[in-house]
N, C-alpha and C positions, 0 to 999 in steps of 0.2 A: 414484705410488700406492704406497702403502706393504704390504706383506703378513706378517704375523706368520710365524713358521722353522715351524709346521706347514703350515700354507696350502701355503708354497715346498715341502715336500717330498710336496704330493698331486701324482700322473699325472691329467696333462688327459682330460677326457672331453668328447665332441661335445656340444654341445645338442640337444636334439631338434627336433621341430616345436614352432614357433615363430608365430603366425598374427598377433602383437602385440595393441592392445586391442581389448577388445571394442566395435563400432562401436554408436554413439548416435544418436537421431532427434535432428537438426539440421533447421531449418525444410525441411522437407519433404524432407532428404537424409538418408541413412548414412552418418555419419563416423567413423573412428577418428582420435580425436585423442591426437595426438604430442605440439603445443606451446599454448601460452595463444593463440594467433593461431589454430587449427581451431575456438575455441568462437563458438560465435552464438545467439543467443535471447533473447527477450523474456519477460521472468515475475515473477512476487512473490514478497515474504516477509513477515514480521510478526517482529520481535524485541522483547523487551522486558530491562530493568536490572534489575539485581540487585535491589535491593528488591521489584521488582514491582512500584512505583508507577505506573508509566510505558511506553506502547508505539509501536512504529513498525513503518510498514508503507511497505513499500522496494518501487517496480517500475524493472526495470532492462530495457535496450535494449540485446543485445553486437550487436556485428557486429564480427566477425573478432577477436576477444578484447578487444575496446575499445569500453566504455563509451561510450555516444555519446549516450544519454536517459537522466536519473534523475528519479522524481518520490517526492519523500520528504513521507512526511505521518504527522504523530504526535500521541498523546493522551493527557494526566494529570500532563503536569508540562511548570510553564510554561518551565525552563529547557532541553528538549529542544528547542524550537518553532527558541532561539536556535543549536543545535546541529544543526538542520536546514540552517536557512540554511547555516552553513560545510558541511556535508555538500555539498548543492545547488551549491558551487563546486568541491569538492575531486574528488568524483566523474567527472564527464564526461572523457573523455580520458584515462584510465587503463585498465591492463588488468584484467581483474578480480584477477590475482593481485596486483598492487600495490595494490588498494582493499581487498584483504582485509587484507592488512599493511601497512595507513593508519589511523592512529588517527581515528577520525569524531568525536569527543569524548565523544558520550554511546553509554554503554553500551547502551541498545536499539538503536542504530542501528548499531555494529557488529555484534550479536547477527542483525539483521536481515542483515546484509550476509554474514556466515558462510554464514546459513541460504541465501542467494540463490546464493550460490557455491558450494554442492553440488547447490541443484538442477539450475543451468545446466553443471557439469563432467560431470554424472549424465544429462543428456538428459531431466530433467523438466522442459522449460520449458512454457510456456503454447503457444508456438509451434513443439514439437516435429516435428509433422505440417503446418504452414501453410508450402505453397509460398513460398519466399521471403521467410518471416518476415510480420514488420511494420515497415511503415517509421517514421521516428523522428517524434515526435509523436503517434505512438498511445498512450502512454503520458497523455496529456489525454483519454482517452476514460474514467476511471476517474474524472474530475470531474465535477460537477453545474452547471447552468446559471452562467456567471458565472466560473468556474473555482474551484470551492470544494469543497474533501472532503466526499464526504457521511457525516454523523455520527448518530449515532443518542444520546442521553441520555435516558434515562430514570432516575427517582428514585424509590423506595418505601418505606414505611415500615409494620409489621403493626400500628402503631396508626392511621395514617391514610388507606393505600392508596397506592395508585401517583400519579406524576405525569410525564405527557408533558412534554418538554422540549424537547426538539428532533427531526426523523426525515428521512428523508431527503428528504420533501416542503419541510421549510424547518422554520424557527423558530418552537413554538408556542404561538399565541393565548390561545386559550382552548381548553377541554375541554370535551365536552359529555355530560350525565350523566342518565340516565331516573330513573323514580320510587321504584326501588331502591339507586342511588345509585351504579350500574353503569357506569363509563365504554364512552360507544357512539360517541364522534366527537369532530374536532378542527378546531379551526381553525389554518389556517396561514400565515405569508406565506414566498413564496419571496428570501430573501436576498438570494441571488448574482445574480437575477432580476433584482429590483428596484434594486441596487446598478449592476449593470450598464444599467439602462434611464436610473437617477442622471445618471449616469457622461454618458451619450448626450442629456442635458439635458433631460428629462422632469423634472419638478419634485418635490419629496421625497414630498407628501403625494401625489399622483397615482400616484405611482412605488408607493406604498405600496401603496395604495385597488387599483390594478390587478393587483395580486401577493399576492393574500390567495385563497385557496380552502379547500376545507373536506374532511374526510373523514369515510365511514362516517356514520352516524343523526344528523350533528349537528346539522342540522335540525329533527329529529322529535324533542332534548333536551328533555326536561322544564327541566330547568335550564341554565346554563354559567358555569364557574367560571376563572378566571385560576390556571392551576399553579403561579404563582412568587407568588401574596399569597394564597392561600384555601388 
């Protein structure tokens, strides 16, 4: 190490007390961490790219400063989805400091990955206070039947009114409208549901028929409209 001719000509002085860092809620412990290997915890983040077209929302699984679950899921630009993918392999097995200085390709999902990485060096994880964390796989508990993100789209317009699209119940049907022209209920089928019952050899149209339910008045509709043709 090198020291500048001032620095050499200071007289040493003791350090004082010294107590190192300040200790973090680690799954249910008090840690002060030293190196990338004391971090542990399970949590999210949400990044999004520079334009702002585009978002991801990152849950990540440490234990012992290594990546061991990611579940990355994103929204508004179709080349992100293929930037997940490589994310999805690049990820697991790393320590968080080396996935923060990995290029993930798209900029929200590093954006996401920054954000992940001060909450978990910070001791905001989700699983700051839960004895022993969570174990790997919990990170699928944030899917909806089927293993599918749940989305919410919604579309509006002040000349025409709103239009349900999708929510978390599933994909939807129709809208159902009273005699004011009020949206009071929806119809829906559940996707992931039905995909998965496909899947299990349940036949398409049954598959379908079995995986439709309804919300709110839509029943008691005066009317019901298709949101993607009316």
């Amino acid at each position: 190490m090198i020291y500048s001719h001032e620095v050499e000509r200071m007289c040493p002085l003791t350090k004082g007390v010294n107590h190192g860092p300040a200790p973090i809620p680690e799954e249910g412990k008090w840690v002060q961490a030293y190196q990338i290997t004391d971090i542990s915890g399970l949590t999210h983040g949400v990044g999004w790219c520079a334009p702002q077209q585009g978002a991801c929302k990152l849950t990540l699984n440490v234990k012992n400063g290594i990546i061991e679950e990611a579940l990355v899921e994103t929204l508004g630009c179709s080349g992100m989805t293929h930037s997940a993918a490589m994310a999805g392999e690049i990820l697991p097995g790393k320590t968080i400091l080396e996935a923060l200085n990995t290029d993930l390709v798209c900029d929200a999902i590093n954006v996401a990955m920054r954000e992940l990485f001060l909450q978990i060096v910070y001791g905001r994880t989700q699983t700051a206070f839960s004895e022993g964390g969570l174990p790997v796989g919990a990170g699928l508990e944030d899917l909806g039947k089927g293993l599918r993100s749940m989305t919410g789209t919604i579309y509006s317009t002040n000349a025409k009114g709103v239009r349900y699209l999708e929510l978390t119940e599933g994909y939807i049907l129709k809208v159902g409208v009273d005699e004011e022209g009020c949206t009071v209920g929806y119809q829906f089928v559940r996707l992931g549901k039905m995909l998965e019952d496909i899947r299990h050899g349940v036949s398409a149209d049954e598959a379908f028929k079995n995986n439709i339910g309804t919300y709110g008045r839509f029943a008691d509709a005066a009317r019901q409209i298709d949101p993607r043709e009316e």
